[in-house]
VEXDREN-2710 file (C-alpha; in Angstrom, 1 decimal):
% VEXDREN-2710
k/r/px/py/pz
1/UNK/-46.0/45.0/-16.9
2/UNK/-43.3/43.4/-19.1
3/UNK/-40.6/45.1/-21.6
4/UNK/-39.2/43.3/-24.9
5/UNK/-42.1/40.7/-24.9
6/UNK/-40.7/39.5/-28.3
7/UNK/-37.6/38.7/-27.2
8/UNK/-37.0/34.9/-27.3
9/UNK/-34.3/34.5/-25.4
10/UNK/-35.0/33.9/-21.5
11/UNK/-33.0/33.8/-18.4
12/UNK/-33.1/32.3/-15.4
13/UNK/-32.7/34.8/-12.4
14/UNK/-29.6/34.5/-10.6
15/UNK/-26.1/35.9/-8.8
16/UNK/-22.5/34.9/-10.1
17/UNK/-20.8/34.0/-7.0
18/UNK/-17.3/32.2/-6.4
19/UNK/-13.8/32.8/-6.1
20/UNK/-12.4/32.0/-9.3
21/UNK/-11.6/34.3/-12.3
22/UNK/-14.0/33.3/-14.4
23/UNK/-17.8/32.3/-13.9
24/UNK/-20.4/30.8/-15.8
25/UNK/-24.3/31.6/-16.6
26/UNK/-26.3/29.6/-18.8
27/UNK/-29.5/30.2/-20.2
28/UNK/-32.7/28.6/-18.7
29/UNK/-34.6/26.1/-20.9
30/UNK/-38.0/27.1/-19.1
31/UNK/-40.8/28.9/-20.8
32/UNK/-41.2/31.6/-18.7
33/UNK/-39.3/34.4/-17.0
34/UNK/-38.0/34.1/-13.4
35/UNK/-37.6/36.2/-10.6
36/UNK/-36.3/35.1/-7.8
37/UNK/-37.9/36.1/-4.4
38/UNK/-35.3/35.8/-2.3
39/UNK/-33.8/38.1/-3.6
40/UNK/-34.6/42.0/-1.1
41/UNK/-34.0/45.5/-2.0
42/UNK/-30.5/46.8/-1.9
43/UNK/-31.1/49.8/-0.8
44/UNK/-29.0/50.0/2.2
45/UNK/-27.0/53.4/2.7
46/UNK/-28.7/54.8/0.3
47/UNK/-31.2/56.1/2.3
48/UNK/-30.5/58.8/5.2
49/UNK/-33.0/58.8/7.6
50/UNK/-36.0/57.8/5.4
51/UNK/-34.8/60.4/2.9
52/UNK/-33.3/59.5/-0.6
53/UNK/-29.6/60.4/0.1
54/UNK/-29.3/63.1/-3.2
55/UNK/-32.9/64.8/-1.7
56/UNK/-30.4/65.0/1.7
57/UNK/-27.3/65.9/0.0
58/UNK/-29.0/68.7/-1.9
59/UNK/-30.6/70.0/1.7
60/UNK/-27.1/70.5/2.3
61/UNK/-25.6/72.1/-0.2
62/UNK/-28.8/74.3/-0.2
63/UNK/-27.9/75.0/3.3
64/UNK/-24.2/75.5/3.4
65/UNK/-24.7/77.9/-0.4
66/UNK/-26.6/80.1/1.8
67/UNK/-24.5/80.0/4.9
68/UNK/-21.8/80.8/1.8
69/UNK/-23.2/83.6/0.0
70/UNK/-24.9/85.2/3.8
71/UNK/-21.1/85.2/4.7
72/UNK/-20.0/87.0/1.9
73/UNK/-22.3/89.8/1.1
74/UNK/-21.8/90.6/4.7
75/UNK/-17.7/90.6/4.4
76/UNK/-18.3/92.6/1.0
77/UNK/-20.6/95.0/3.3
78/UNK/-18.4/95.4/6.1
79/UNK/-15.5/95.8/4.3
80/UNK/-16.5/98.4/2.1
81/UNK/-18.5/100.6/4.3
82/UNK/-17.3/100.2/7.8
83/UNK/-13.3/100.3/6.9
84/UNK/-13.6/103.2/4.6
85/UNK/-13.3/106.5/6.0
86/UNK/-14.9/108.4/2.9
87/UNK/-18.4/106.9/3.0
88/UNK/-20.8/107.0/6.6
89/UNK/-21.9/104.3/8.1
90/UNK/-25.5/105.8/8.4
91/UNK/-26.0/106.2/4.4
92/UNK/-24.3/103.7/3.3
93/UNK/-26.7/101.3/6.2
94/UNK/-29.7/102.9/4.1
95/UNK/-28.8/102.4/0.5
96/UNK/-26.8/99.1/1.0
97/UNK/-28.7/97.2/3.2
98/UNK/-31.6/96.2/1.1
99/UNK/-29.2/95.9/-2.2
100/UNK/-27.4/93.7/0.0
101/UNK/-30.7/91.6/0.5
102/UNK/-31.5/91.5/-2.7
103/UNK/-27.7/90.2/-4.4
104/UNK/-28.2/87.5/-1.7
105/UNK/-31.9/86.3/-3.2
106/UNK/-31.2/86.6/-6.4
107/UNK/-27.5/84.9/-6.2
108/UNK/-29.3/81.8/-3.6
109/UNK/-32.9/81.7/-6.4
110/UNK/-30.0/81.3/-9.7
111/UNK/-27.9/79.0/-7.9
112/UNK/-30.9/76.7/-7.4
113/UNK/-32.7/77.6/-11.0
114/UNK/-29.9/76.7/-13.2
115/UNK/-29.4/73.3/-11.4
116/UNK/-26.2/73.7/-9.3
117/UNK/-27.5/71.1/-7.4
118/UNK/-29.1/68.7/-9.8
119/UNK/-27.7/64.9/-8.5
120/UNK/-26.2/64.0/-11.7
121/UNK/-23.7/66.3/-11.3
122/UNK/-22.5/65.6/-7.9
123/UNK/-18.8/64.2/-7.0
124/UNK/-17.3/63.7/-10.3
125/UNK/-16.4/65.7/-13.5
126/UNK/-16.0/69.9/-14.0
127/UNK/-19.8/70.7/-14.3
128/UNK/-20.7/71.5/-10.8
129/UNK/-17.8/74.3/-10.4
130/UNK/-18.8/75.6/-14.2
131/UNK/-22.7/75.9/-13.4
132/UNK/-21.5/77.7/-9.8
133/UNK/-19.2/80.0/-11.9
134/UNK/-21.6/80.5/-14.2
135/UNK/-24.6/81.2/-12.0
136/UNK/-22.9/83.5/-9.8
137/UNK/-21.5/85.6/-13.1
138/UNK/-24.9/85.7/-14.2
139/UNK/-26.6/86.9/-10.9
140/UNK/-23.8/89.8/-10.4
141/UNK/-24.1/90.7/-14.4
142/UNK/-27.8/91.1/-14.1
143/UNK/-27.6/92.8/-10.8
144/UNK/-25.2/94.9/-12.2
145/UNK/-27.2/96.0/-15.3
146/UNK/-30.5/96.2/-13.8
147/UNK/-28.8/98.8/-11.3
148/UNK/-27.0/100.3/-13.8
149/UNK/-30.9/100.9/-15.8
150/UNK/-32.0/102.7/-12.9
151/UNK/-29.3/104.7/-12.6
152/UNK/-28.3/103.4/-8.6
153/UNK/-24.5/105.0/-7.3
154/UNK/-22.7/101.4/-7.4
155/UNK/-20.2/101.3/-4.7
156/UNK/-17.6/99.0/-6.9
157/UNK/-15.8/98.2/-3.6
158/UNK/-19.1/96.1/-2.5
159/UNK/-19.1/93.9/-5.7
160/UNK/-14.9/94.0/-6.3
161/UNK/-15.2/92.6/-3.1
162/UNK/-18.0/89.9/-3.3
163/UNK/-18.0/88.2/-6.6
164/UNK/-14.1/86.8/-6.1
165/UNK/-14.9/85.3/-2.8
166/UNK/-18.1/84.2/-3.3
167/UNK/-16.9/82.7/-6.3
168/UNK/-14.1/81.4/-4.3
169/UNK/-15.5/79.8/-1.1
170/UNK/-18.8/78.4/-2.9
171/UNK/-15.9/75.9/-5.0
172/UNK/-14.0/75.5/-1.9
173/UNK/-16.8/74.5/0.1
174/UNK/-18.5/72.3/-2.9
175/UNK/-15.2/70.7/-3.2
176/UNK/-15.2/70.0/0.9
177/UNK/-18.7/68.2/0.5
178/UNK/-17.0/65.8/-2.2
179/UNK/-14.6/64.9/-0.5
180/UNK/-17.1/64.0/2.2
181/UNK/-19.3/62.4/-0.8
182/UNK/-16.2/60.3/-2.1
183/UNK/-15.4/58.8/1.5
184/UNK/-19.3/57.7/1.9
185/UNK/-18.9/56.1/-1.5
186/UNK/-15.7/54.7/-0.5
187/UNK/-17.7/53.1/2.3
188/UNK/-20.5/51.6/0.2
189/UNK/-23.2/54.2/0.9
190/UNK/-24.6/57.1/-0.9
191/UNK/-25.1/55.1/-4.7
192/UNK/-28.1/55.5/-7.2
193/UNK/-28.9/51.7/-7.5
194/UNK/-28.4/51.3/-11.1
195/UNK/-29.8/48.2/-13.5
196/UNK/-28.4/47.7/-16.4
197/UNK/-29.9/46.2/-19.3
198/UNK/-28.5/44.7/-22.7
199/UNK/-26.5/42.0/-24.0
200/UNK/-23.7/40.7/-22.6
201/UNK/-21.2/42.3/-23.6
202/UNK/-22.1/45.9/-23.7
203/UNK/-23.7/45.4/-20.4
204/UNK/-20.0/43.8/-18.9
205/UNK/-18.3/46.9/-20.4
206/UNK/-21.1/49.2/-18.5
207/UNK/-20.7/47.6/-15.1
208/UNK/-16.4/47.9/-15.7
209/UNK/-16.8/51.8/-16.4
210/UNK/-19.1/52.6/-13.2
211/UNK/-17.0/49.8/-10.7
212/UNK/-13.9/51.8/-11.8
213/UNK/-15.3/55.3/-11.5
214/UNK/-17.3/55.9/-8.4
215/UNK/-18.0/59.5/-9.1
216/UNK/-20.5/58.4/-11.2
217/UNK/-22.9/57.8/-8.2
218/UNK/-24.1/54.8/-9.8
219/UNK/-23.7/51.2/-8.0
220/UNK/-25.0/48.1/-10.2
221/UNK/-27.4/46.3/-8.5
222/UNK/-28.8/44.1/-11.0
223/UNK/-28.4/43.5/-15.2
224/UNK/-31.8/42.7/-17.1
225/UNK/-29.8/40.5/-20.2
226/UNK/-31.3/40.8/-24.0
227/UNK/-28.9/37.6/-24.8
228/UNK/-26.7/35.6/-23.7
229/UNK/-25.2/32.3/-25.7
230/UNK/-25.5/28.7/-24.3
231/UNK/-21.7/28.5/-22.3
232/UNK/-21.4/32.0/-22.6
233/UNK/-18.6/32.8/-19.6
234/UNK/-19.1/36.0/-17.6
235/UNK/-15.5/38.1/-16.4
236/UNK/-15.0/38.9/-12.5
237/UNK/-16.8/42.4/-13.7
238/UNK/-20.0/40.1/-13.5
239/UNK/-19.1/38.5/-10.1
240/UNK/-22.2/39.0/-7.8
241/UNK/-24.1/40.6/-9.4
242/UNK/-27.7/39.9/-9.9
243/UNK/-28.8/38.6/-13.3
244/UNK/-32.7/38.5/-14.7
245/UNK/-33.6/38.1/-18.3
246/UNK/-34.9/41.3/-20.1
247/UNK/-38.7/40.0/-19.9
248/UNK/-38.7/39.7/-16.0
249/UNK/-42.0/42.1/-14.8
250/UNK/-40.1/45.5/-14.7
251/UNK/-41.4/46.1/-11.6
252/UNK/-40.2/43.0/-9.7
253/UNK/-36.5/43.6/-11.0
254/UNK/-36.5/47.2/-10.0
255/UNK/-37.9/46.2/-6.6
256/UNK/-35.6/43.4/-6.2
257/UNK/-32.8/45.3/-6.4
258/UNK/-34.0/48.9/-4.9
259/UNK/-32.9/50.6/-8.3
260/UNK/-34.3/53.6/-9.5
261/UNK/-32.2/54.0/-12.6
262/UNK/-32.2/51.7/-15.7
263/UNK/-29.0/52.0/-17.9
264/UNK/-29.6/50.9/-21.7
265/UNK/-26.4/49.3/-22.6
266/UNK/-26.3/49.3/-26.5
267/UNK/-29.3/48.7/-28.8
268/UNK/-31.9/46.8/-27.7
269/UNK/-34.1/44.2/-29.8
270/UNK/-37.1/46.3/-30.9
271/UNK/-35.0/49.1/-31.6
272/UNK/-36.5/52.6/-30.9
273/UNK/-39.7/51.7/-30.3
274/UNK/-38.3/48.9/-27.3
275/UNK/-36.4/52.3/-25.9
276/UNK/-39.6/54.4/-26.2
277/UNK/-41.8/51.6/-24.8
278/UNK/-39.4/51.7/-21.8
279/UNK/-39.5/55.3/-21.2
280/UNK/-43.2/55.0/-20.8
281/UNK/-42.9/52.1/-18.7
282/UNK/-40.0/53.6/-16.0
283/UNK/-41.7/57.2/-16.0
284/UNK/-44.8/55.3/-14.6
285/UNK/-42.7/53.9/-11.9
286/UNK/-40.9/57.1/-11.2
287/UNK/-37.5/56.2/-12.5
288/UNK/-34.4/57.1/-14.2
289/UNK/-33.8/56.0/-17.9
290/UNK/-29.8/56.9/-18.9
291/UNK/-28.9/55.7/-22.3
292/UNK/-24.8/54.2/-22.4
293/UNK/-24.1/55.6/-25.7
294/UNK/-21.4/53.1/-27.7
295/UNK/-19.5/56.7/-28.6
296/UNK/-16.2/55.8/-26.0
297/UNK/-13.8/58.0/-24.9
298/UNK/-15.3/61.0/-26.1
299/UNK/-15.7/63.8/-23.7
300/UNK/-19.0/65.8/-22.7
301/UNK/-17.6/69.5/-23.8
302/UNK/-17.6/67.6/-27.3
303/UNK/-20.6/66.6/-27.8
304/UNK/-23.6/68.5/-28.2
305/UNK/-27.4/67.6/-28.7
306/UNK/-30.2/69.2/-31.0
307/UNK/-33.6/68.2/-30.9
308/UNK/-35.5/67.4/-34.3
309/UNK/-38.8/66.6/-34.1
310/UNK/-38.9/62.9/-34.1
311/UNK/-34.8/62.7/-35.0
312/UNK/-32.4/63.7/-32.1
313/UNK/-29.1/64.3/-33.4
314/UNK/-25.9/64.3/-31.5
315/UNK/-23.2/66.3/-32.7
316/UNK/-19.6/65.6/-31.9
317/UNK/-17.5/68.8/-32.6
318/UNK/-13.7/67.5/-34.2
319/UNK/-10.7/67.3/-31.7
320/UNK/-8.6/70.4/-31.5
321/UNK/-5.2/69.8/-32.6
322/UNK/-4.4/73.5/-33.4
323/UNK/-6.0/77.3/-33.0
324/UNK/-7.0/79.6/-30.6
325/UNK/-7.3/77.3/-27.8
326/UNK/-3.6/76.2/-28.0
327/UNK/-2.8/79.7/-28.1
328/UNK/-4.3/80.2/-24.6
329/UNK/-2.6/77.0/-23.8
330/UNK/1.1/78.0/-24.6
331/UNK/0.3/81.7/-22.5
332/UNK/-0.7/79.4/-19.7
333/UNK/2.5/77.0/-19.9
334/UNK/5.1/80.2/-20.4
335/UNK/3.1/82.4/-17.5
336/UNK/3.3/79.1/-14.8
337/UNK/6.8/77.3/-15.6
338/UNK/8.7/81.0/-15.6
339/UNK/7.0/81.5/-12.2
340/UNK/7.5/77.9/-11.2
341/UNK/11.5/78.2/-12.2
342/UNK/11.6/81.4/-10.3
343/UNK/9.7/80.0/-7.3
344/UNK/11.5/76.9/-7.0
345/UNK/15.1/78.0/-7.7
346/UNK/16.4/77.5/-3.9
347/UNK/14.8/74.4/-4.0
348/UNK/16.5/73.2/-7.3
349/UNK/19.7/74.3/-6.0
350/UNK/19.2/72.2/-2.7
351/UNK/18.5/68.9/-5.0
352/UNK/21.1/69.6/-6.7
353/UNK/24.0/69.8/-4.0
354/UNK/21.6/66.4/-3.1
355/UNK/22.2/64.6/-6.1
356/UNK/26.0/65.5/-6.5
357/UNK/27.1/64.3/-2.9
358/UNK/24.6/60.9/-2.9
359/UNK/26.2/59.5/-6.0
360/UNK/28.8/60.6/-8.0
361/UNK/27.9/62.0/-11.7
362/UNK/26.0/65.2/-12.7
363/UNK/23.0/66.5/-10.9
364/UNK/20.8/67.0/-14.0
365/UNK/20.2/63.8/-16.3
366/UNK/19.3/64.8/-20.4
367/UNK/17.3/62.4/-21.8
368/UNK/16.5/62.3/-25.4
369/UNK/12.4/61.8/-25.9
370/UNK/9.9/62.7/-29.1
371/UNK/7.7/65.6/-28.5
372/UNK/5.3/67.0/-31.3
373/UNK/4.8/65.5/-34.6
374/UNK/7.8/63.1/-33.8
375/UNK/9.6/66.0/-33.2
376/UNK/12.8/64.6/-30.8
377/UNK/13.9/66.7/-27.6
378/UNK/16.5/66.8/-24.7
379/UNK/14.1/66.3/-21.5
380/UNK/15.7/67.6/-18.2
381/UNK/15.3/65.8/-14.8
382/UNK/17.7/65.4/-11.7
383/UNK/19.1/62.0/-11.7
384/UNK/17.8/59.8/-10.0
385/UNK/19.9/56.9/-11.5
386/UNK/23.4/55.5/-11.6
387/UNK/25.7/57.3/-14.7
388/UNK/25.3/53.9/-16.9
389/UNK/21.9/53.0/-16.2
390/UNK/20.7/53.1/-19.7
391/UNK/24.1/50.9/-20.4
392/UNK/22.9/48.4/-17.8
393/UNK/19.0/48.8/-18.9
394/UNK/20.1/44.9/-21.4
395/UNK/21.0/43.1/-18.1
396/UNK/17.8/43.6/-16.7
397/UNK/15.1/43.0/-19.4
398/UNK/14.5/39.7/-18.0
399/UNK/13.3/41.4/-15.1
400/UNK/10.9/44.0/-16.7
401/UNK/7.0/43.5/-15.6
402/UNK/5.7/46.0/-17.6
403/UNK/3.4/44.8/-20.4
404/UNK/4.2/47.3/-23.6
405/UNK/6.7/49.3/-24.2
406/UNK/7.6/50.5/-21.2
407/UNK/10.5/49.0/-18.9
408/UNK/9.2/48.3/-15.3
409/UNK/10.8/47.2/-12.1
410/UNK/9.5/47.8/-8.9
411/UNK/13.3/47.3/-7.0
412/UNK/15.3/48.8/-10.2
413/UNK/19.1/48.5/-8.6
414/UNK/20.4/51.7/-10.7
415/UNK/18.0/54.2/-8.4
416/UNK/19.9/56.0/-6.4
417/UNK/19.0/56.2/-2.5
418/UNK/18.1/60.1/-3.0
419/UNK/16.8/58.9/-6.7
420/UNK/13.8/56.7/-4.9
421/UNK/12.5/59.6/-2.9
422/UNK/12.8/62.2/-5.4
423/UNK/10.9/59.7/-8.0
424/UNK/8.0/58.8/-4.8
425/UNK/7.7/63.0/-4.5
426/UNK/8.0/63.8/-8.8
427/UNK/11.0/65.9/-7.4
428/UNK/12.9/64.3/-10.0
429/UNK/10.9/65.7/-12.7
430/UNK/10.4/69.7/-11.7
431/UNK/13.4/70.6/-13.9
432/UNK/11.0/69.7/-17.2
433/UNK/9.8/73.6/-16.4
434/UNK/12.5/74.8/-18.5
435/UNK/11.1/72.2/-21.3
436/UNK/7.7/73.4/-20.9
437/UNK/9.2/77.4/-21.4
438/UNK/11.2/76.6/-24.0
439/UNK/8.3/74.7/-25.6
440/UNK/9.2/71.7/-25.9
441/UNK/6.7/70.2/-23.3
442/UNK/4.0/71.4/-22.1
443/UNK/2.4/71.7/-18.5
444/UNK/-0.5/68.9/-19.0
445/UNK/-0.3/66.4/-22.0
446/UNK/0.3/63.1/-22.8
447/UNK/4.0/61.5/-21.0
448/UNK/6.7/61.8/-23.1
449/UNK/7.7/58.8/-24.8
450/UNK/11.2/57.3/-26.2
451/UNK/12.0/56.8/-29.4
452/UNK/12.3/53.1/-28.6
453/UNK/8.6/53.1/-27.6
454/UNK/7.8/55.1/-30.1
455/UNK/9.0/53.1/-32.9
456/UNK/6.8/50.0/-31.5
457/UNK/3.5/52.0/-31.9
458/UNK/1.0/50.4/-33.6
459/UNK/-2.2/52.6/-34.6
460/UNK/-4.1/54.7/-33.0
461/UNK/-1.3/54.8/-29.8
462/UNK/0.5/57.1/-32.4
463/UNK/-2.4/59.9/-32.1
464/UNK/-0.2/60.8/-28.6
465/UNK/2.1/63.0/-30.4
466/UNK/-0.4/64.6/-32.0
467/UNK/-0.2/67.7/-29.1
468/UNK/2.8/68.5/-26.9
469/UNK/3.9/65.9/-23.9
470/UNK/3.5/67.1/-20.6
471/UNK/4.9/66.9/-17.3
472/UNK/1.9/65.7/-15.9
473/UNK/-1.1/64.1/-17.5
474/UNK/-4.2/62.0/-16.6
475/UNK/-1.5/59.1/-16.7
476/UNK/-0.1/61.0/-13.8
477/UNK/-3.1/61.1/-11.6
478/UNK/-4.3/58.2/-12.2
479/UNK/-1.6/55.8/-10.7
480/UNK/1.5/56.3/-13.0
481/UNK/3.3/53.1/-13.3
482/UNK/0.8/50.6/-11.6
483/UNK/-1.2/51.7/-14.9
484/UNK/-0.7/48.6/-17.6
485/UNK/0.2/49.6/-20.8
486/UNK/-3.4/49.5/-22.5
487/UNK/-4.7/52.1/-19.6
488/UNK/-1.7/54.1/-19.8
489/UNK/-2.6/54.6/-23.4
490/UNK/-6.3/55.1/-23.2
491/UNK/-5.7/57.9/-21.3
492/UNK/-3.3/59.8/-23.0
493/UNK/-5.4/59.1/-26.1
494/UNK/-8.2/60.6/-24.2
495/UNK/-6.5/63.7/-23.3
496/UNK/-5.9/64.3/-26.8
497/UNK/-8.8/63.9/-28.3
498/UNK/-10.9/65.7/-25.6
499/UNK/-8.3/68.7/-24.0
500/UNK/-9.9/72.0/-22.5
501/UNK/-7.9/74.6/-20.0
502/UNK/-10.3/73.8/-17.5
503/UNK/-9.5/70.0/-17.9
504/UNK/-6.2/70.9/-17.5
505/UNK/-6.4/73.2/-14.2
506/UNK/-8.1/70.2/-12.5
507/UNK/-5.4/67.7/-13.7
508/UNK/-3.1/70.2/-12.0
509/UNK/-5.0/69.9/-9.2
510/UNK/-5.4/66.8/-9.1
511/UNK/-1.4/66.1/-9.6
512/UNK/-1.2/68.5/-6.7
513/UNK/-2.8/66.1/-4.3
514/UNK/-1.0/63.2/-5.8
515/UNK/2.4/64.6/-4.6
516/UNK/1.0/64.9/-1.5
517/UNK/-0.2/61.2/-1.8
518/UNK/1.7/59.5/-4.1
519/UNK/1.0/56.3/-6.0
520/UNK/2.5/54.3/-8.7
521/UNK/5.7/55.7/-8.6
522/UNK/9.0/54.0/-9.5
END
């Protein structure tokens, strides 16, 4: 069986190997396609004792959801019935016991119907925590109702009781088994084998996306090329990495390399019908087709498919700048900085006396930066610098290694000694609380730029004031300074385009655990 036989264009099978930045592959002058035979199955780790590993990481999630949900309905059981003096024991054993069996079916049977557990979801990304909240909403609500039609005594303490921490302990014990996930990934194990097929350049930008983001579960085990130029030089991104040409027998290729995905990187020659051929020709060998769509940086939540017969059409709602959404968003900032000021207030006073006696000068440093719309703002930190260090900033521009804007230096001489800590731990920045209540900043957004920066914009890095800075942002979480500039801006530029309160409780989760383990910062 062979795909794209009209494709003129053939490759010789082979790995880019060597040590040096930049590699080259050139295309074969034979006649016919090549597959190399030396070439085995790279398969290893992804199998768990002769099981797929998603088949055994489902069998225990399965397991631990019910361990889960046993645990709770019996917590929500005892606790309502055998603490509470008003209600017997004896009745409650007789009315309760089978409602009890029956929340735990019917919450276990929607957990696995509405795909809690469906591989594609596991270790990255928000889905898995909104399909468990979802599905254990949905069992309660239709418990709930199809008690309330028969007209059953509810005993609210039983359900006040079950759905918070069942809702509760199923994330905290999902999150537990990625963090298990990510360190089996970190080893090398526990991948979809993953070949990717298209031309050279969208396939390089393909294999860059899933090297960079292991959540994805997908490792790169081979690319099937639709072209490739005579002297063509492939980037490290390509470096040992398996190459055929897109008429190899599709069978060979995905034995060669143990995949059981293909990933369609841009169009291929033959257009729709090539794609649709292909389907046909993977769902006969019992694998995964995922379509790389050339729409970047644009968020799932956004986008949104409807079938037409023939036509599918993908919708991509319009970045939300303004509305009801923000409004929820500013109730979030004002409820969490008032209790973070009020929380934190010993602890502000402690850094203070810290900052006053390690250097001379005042313990809070205002700092003008542009919020909103351009919109210019005092930002608040402790300082963590010398009282002339933006005085002393011209002596050292020789010494900057940042690539844009931004001034790096990984031994700047005007930190302080209690500066470099506070700046490892974000101490330095907790006072931006009172920004974020008096509106200025916000707690998750793009970082706040200066006007220096700001005035060397070119477009679209000017989209980042279109929504309010925040203290912390993806740029936070996702190394801080070691970023270079271009990163630093995707990111921000990512957040605004594709922002949701959910998005922004993980980035505050995630910023969390980046205190705890910090990186990047200067």
């Amino acid at each position: 069986m062979s795909i794209l036989k009209n494709h003129s264009t053939i490759l010789s099978t082979g790995t880019l190997t060597g040590t040096g930045r930049r590699q080259t592959l050139k295309p074969a002058h034979s006649k016919h396609s090549v597959w190399d035979a030396r070439l085995r199955p790279a398969t290893a780790g992804n199998l768990v004792t002769g099981v797929n590993w998603s088949t055994a990481y489902a069998r225990n999630i399965r397991l631990t959801d019910f361990i889960v949900t046993l645990t709770v309905v019996s917590v929500a059981f005892i606790g309502r019935f055998m603490f509470d003096g008003s209600t017997g024991l004896q009745g409650a054993t007789i009315q309760y016991i089978p409602l009890s069996i029956l929340v735990l079916l019917m919450w276990n049977a929607d957990l696995e119907l509405f795909r809690t557990r469906d591989k594609r979801i596991f270790g990255s990304g928000a889905s898995e925590y909104k399909r468990i909240i979802h599905s254990t909403l949905r069992a309660f609500g239709l418990l709930a109702i199809f008690l309330v039609v028969l007209k059953f005594d509810i005993a609210r303490g039983f359900f006040a009781i079950a759905l918070p921490l069942g809702v509760f302990l199923l994330l905290v014990s999902r999150w537990l088994w990625r963090r298990w996930l990510a360190r089996r990934r970190a080893a090398g194990s526990y991948f979809s084998n993953a070949v990717v097929m298209g031309g050279a350049e969208d396939a390089g930008y393909v294999i860059s996306q899933l090297r960079s983001n292991p959540g994805t579960g997908y490792k790169v085990a081979g690319v099937a090329l639709t072209s490739l130029s005579a002297g063509t030089e492939l980037t490290p991104p390509w470096y040992r990495v398996p190459v055929f040409s897109s008429e190899a027998q599709l069978e060979k290729v995905l034995a060669a390399t143990g995949a059981d995905t293909v990933i369609v990187a841009g169009n291929l020659p033959g257009g729709p019908s090539a794609i649709q051929q292909l389907g046909w020709d993977l769902g006969e060998l019992h694998t995964e087709l995922v379509l790389a769509s050339s729409l970047t940086n644009v968020a799932g939540p956004r986008v949104h498919f409807r079938p037409v017969e023939g036509l599918p059409l993908m919708h991509v709602e319009l970045p939300q700048y303004s509305g009801g959404k923000h409004v929820y968003k500013r109730a979030m900032d004002v409820v969490l900085s008032a209790m973070a000021l009020l929380v934190l207030s010993p602890l502000f006073l402690l850094l203070a006396v810290i900052v006053r006696t390690g250097s001379s000068g005042p313990a809070f440093f205002r700092q003008e930066r542009v919020g909103r719309d351009g919109e210019p703002f005092k930002m608040l930190k402790f300082r963590s610098m010398v009282t002339d260090a933006e005085k002393r900033l011209g002596d050292l521009a020789s010494h900057n290694e940042g690539a844009g804007p931004l001034f790096k230096m990984t031994h700047d001489p005007r930190i302080t000694k209690c500066g470099r800590w506070m700046r490892k731990y974000s101490l330095d920045e907790l006072p931006q609380f009172w920004n974020v209540l008096l509106g200025n900043m916000s707690l998750v957004g793009p970082r706040p730029p200066l006007a220096t920066e700001v005035a060397q914009y070119q477009a679209p890095t000017g989209r980042r004031l279109l929504i309010k800075p925040g203290i912390t942002g993806l740029w936070q979480v996702s190394g801080r300074s070691d970023l270079p500039w271009d990163e630093a801006v995707r990111l921000d530029l990512y957040y605004v385009e594709n922002w949701s309160l959910t998005g922004d409780f993980i980035i505050l989760w995630r910023t969390a655990k980046a205190v705890y383990s910090p990186e990047g910062a200067r």
